[in-house]
N, CA, C and O of each residue as an XYZ file, in Angstrom:
656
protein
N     -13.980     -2.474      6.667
C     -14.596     -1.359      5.985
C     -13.500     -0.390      5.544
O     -12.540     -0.088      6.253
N     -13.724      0.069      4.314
C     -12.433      1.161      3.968
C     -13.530      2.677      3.792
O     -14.690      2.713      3.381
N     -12.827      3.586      4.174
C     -13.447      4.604      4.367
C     -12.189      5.960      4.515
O     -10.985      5.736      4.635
N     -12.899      7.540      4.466
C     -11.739      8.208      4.428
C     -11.120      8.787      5.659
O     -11.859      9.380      6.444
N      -9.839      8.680      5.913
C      -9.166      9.117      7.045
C      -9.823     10.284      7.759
O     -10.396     11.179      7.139
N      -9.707     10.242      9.279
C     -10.225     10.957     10.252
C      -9.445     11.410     11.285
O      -8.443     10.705     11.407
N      -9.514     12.424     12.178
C      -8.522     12.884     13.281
C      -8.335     11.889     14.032
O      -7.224     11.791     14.552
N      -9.479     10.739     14.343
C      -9.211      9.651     15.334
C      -8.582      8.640     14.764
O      -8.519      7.601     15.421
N      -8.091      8.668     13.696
C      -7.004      7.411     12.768
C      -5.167      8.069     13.344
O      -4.265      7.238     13.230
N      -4.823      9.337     13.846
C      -3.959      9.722     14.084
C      -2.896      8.926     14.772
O      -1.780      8.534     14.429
N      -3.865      8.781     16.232
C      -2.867      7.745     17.024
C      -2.316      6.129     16.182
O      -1.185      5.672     16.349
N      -3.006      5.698     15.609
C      -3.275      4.401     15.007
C      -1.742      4.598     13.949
O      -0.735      3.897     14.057
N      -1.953      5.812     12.893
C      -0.906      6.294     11.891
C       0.426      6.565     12.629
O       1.340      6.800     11.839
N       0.724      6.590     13.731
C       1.651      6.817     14.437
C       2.296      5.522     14.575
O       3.357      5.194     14.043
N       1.264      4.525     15.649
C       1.749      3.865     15.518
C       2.231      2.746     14.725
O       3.135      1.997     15.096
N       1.506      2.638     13.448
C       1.867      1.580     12.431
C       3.756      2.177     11.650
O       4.540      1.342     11.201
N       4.140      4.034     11.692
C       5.157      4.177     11.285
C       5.856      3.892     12.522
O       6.924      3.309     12.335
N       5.564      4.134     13.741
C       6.910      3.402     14.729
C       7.132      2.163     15.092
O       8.061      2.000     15.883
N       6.489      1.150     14.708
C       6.601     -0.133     14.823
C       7.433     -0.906     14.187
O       7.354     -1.264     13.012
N       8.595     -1.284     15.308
C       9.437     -1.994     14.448
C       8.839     -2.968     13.625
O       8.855     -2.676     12.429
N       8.392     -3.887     13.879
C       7.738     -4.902     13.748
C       7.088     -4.532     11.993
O       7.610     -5.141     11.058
N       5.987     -3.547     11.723
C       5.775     -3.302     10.368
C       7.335     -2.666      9.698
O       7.617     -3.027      8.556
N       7.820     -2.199     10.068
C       9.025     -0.879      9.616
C       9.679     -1.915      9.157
O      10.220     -1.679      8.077
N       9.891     -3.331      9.702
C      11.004     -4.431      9.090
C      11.556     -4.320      7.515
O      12.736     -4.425      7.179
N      10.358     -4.068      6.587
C      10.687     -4.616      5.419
C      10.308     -2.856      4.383
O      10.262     -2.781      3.155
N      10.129     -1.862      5.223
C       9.789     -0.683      4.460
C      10.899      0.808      5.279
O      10.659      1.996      5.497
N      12.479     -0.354      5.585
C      13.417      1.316      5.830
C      13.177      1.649      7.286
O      13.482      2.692      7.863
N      12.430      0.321      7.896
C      12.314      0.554     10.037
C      11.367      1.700     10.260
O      11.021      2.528      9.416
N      11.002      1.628     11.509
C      10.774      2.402     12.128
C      11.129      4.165     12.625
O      12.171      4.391     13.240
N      10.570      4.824     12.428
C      10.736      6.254     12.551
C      10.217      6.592     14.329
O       9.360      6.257     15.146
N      11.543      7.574     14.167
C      10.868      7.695     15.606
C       9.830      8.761     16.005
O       9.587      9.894     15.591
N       9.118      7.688     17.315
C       7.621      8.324     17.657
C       7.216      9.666     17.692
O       6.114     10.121     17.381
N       8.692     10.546     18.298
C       8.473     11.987     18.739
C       8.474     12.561     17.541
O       7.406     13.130     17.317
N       9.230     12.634     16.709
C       9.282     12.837     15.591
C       7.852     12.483     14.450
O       7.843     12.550     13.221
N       7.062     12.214     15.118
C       6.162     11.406     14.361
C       4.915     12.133     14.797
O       3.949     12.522     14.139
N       5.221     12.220     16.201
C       4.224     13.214     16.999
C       3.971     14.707     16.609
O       2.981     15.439     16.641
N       5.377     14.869     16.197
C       5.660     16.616     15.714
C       4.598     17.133     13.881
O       4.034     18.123     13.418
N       4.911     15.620     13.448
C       5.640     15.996     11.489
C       3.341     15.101     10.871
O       2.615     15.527      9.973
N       3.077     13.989     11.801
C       1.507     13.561     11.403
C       0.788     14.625     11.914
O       0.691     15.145     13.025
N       0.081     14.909     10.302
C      -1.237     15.876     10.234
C      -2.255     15.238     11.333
O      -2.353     14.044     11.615
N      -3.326     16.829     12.138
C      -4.189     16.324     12.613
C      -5.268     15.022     12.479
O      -5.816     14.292     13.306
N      -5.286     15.130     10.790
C      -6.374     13.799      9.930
C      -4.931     13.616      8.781
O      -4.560     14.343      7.859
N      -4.378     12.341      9.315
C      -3.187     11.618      8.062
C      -3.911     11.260      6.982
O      -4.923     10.584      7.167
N      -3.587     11.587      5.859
C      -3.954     10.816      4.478
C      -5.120     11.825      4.002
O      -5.551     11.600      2.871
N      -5.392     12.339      4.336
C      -6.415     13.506      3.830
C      -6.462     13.620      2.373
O      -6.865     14.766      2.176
N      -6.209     12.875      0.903
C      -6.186     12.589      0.147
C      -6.882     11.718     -0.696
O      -7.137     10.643     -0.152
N      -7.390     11.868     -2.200
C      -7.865     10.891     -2.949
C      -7.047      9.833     -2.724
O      -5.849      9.884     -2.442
N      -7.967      8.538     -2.904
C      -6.969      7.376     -3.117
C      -6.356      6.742     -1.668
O      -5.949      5.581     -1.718
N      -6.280      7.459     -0.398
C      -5.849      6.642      0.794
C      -7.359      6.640      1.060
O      -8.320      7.382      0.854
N      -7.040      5.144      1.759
C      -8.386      4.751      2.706
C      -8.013      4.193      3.933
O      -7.354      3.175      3.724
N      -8.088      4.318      4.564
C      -8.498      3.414      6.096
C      -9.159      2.070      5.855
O      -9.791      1.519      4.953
N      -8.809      1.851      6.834
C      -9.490      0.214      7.116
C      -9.581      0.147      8.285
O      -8.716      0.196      9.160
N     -11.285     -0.040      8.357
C     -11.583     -0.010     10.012
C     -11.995     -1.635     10.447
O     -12.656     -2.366      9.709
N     -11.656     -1.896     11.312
C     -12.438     -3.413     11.870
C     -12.731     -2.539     13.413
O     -12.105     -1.682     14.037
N     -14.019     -3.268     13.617
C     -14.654     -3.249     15.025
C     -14.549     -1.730     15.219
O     -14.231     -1.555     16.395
N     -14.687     -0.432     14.521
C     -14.794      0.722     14.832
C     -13.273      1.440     15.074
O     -13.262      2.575     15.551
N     -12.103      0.831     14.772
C     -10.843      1.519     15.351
C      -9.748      1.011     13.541
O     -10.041      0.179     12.682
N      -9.004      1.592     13.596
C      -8.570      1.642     12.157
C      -7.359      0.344     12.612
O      -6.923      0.218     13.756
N      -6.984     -0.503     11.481
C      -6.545     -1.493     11.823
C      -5.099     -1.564     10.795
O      -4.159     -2.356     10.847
N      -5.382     -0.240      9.733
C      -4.174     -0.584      8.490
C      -4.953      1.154      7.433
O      -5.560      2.219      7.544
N      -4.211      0.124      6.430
C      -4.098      2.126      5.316
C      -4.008      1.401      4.084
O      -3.261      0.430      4.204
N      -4.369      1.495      3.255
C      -4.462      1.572      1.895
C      -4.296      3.169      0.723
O      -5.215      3.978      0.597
N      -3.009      3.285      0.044
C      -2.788      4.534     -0.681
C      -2.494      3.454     -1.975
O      -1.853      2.404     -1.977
N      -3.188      4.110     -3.012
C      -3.691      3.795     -4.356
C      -3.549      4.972     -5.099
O      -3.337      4.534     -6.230
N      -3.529      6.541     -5.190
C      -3.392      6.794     -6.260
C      -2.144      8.014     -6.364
O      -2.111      9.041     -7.044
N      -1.060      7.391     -5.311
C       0.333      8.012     -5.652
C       0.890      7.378     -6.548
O       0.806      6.155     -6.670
N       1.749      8.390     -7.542
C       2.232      8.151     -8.501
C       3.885      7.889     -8.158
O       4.731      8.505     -7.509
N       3.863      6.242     -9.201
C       5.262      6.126     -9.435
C       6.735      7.193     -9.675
O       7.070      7.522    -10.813
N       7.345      7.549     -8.697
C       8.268      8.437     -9.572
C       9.038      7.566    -10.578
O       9.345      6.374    -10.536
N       9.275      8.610    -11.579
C       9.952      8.450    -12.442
C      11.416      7.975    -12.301
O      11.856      7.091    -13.036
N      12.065      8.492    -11.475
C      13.335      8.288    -10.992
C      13.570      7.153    -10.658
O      14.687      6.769    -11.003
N      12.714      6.148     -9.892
C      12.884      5.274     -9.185
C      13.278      3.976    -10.014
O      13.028      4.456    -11.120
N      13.546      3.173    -10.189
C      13.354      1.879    -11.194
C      11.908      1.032    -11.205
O      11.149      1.054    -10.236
N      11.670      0.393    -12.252
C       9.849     -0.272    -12.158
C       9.642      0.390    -12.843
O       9.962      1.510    -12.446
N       9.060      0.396    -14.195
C       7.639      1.198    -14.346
C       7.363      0.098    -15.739
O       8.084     -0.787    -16.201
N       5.968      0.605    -16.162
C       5.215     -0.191    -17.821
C       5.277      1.281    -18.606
O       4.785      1.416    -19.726
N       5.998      2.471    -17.828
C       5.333      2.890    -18.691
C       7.321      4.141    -19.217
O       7.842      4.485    -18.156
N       7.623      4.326    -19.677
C       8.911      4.748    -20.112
C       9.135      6.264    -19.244
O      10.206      6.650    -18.778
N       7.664      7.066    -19.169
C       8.039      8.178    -18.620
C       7.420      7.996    -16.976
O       7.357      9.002    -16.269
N       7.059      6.899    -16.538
C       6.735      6.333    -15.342
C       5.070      7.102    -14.541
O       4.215      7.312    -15.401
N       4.828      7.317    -13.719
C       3.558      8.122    -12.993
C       2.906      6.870    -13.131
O       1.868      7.082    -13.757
N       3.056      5.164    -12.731
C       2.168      4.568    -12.861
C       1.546      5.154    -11.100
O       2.126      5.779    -10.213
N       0.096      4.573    -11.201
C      -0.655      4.142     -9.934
C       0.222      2.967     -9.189
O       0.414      1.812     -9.568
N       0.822      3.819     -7.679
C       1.169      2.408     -7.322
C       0.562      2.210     -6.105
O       0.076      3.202     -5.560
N       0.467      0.874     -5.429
C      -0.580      0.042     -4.245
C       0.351      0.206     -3.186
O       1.500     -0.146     -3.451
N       0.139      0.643     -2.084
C       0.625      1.060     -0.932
C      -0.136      0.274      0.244
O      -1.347      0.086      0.133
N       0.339     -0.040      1.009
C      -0.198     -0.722      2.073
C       0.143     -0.674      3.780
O       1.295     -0.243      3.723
N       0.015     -0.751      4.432
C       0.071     -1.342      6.174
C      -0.871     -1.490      7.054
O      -1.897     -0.810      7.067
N      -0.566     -2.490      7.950
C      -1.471     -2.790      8.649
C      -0.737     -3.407      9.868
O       0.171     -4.238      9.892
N      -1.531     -2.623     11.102
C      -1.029     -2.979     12.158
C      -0.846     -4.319     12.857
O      -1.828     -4.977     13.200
N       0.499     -4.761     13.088
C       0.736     -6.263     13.901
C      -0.154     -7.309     14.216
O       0.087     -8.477     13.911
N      -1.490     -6.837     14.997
C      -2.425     -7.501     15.311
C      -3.591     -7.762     14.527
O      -4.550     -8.410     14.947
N      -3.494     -7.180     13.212
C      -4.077     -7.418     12.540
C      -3.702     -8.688     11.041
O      -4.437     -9.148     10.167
N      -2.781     -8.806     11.235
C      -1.883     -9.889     10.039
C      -2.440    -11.310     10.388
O      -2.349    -11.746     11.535
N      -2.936    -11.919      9.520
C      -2.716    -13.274      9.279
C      -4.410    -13.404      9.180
O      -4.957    -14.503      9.095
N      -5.027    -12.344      9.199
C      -6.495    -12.814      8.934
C      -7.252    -12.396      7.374
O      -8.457    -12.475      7.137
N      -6.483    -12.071      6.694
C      -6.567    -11.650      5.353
C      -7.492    -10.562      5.089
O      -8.128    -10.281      4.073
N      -7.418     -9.955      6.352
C      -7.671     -8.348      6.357
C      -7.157     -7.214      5.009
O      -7.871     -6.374      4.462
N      -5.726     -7.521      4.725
C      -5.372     -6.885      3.657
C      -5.673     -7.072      2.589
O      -6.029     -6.165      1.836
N      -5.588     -8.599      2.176
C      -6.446     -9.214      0.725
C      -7.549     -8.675      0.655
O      -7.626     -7.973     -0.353
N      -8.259     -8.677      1.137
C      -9.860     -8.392      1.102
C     -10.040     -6.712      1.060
O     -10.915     -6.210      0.354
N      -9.140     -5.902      1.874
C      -9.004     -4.323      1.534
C      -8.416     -3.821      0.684
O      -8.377     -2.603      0.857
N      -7.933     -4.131     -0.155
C      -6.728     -4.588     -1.337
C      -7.632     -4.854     -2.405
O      -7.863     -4.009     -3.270
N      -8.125     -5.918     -2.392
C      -8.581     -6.159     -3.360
C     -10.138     -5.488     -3.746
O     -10.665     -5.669     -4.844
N     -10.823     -4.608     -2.527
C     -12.029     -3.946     -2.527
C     -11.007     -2.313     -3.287
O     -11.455     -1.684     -4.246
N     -10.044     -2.047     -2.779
C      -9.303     -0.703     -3.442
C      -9.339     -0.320     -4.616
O      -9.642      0.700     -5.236
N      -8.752     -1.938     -4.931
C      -8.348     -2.212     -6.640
C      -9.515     -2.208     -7.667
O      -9.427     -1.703     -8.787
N     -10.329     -2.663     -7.298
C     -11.818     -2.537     -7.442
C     -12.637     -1.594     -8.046
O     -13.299     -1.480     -9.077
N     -12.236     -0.653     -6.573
C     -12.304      0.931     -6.730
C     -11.703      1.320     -7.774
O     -12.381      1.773     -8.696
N     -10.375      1.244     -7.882
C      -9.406      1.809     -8.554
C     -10.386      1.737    -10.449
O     -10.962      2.548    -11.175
N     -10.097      0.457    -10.476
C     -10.486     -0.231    -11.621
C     -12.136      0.717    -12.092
O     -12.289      0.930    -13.295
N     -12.788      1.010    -11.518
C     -13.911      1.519    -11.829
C     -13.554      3.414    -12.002
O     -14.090      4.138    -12.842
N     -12.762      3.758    -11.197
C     -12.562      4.705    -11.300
C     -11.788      5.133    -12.526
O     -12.068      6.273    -12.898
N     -11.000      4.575    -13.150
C     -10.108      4.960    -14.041
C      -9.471      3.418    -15.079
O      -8.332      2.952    -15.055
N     -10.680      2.930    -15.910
C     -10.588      1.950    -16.463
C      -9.294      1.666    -17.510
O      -8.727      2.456    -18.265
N      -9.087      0.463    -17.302
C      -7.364      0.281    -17.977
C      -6.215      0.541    -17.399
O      -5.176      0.041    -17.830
N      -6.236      1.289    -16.434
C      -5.312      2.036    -16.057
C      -4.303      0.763    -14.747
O      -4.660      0.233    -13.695
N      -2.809      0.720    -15.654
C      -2.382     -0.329    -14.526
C      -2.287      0.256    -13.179
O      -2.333      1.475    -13.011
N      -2.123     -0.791    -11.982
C      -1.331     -0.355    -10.680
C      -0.199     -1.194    -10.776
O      -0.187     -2.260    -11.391
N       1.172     -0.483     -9.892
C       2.274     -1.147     -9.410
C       2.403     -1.611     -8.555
O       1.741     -1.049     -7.683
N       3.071     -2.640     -8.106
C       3.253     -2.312     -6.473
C       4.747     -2.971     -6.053
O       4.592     -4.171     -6.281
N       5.650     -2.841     -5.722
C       6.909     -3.058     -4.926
C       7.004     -3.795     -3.731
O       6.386     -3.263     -2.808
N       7.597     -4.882     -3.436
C       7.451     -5.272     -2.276
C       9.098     -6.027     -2.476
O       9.584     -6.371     -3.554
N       9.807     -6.163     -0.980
C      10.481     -6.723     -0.333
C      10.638     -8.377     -0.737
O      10.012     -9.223     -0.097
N      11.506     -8.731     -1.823
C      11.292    -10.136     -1.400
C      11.173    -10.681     -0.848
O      10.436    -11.633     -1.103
N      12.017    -10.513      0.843
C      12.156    -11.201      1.931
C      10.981    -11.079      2.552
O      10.591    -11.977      3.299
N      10.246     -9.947      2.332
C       8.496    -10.284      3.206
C       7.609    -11.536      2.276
O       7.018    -11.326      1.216
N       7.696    -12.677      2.902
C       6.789    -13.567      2.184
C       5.402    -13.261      2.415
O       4.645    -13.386      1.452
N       4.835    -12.801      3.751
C       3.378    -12.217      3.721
C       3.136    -11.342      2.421
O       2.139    -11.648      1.768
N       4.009    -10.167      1.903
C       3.687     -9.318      1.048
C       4.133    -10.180     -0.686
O       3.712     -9.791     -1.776
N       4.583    -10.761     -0.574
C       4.967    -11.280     -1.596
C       3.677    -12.410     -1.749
O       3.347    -12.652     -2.910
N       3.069    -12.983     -0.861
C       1.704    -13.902     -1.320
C       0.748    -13.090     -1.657
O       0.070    -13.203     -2.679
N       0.632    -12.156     -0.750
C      -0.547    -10.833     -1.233
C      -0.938    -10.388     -2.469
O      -2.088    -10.424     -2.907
N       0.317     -9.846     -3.186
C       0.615     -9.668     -4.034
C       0.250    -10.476     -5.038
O      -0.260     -9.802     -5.933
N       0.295    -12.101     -5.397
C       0.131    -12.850     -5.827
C      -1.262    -13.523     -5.814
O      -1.956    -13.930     -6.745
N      -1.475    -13.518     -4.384
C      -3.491    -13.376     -4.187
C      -4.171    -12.253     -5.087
O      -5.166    -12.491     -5.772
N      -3.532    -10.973     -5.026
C      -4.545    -10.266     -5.620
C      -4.116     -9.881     -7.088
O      -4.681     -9.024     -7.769
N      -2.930    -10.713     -7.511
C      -3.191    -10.906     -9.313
C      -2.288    -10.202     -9.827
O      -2.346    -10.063    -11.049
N      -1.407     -9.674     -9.236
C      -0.060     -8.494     -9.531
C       0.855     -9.910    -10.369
O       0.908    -11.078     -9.982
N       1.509     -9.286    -11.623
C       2.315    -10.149    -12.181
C       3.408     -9.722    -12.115
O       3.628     -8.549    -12.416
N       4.621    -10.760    -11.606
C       6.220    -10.273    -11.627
C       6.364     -9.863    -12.808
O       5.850    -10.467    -13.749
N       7.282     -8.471    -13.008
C       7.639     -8.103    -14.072
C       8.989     -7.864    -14.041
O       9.512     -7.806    -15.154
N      10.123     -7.616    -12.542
C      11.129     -7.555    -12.686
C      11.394     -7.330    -11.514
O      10.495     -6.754    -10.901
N      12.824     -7.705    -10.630
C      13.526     -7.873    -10.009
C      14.443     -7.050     -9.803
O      15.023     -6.743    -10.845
N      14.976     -6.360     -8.528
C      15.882     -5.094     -8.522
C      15.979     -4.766     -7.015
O      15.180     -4.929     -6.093
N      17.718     -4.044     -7.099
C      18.056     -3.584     -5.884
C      17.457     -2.281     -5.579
O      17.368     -1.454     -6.486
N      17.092     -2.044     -4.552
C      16.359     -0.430     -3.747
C      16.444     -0.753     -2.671
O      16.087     -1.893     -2.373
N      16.946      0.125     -1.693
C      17.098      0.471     -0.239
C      17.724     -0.505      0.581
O      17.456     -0.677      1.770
N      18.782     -1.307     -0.250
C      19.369     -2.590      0.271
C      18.920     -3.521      0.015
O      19.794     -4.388      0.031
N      18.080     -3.871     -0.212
C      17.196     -4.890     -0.391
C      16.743     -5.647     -1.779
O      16.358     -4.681     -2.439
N      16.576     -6.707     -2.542
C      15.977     -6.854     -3.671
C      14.079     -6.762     -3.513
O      13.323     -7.447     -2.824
N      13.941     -6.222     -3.965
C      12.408     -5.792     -4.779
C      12.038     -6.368     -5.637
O      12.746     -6.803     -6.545
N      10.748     -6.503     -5.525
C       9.907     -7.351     -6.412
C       9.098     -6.425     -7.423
O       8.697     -5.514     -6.698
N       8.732     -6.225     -8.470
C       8.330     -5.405     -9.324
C       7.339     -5.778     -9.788
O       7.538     -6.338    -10.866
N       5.660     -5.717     -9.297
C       4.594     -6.341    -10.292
C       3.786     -5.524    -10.582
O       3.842     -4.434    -10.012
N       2.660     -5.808    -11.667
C       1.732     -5.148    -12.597
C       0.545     -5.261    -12.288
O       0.433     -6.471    -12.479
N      -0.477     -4.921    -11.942
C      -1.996     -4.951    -12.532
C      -2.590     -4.485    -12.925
O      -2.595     -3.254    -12.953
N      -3.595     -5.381    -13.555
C      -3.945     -4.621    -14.833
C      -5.695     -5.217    -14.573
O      -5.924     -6.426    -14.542
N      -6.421     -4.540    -14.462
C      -8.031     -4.658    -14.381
C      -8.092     -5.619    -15.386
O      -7.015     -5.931    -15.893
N      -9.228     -6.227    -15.841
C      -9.807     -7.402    -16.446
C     -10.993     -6.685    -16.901
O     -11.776     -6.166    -16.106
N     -11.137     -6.647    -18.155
C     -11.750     -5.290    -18.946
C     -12.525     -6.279    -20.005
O     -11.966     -6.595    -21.055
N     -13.959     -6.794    -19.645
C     -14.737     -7.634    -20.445
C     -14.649     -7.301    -21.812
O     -14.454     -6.165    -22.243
N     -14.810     -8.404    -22.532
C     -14.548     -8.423    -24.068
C     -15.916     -8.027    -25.011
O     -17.082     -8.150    -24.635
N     -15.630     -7.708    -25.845
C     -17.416     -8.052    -27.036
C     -17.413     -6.905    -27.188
O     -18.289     -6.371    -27.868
């Protein structure tokens, strides 16, 4: 279920940024105390983030309508602010296609909310989980590039906007 962030998603938001384990492929892990000090009472308190709850306890995060900076490399569009797809989800939750399915209910959203309008999304080459995801839910490579050490993957989507 995706739904909007709550004070009881706090602990959960904590721990998905101190986990080495997610942090691998998005710049590591931050530390906890620090994390304890700097996360709002209700994280994500914003259009566009959702939660993802399984069995009543939040399991991952979905942010959809932060904008591309300009600065960064990637964009379709020359002066950049695309929509880009943000994601995590906690350890124990991977490999059941929890994210595809919240991902692709977002995009959904997205798509109804603001028709035509592409999303980006960036991912880690070396994460092959995020790199199939990506590819499950219809993002097209558009370009290849160094950021934060790492090569990046650069793809597009673009809603499917019936004809006639």
């Amino acid at each position: 279920m995706l739904r909007a962030s709550e004070a009881r998603d706090r602990a959960a938001c904590i721990e998905l940024s101190a986990s080495p384990e997610v942090g691998t492929y998005v710049g590591g892990a931050r530390p906890r105390d620090e994390l304890e000090r700097t996360v709002p009472e209700v994280p994500g308190r914003r259009p566009g983030f959702f939660v993802v709850e399984l069995g009543g306890a939040m399991i991952g995060y979905i942010q959809l309508l932060d904008r591309r900076d300009a600065e960064r490399p990637g964009h379709v569009r020359p002066e950049g602010g695309e929509a880009e797809l943000g994601y995590m989800f906690l350890p124990e939750a991977w490999g059941y296609g929890y994210a595809a399915e919240a991902c692709a209910a977002a995009l959904g959203w997205f798509a109804d909310a603001l028709p035509g309008e592409p999303v980006v999304l960036t991912t880690q080459t070396a994460n092959a989980r995020s790199m199939r995801l990506a590819a499950k839910l219809g993002f097209t490579a558009v370009e290849r590039f160094e950021e934060w050490g790492a090569e990046q993957l650069f793809g597009v989507w673009s809603p499917v906007t019936p004809s006639g």
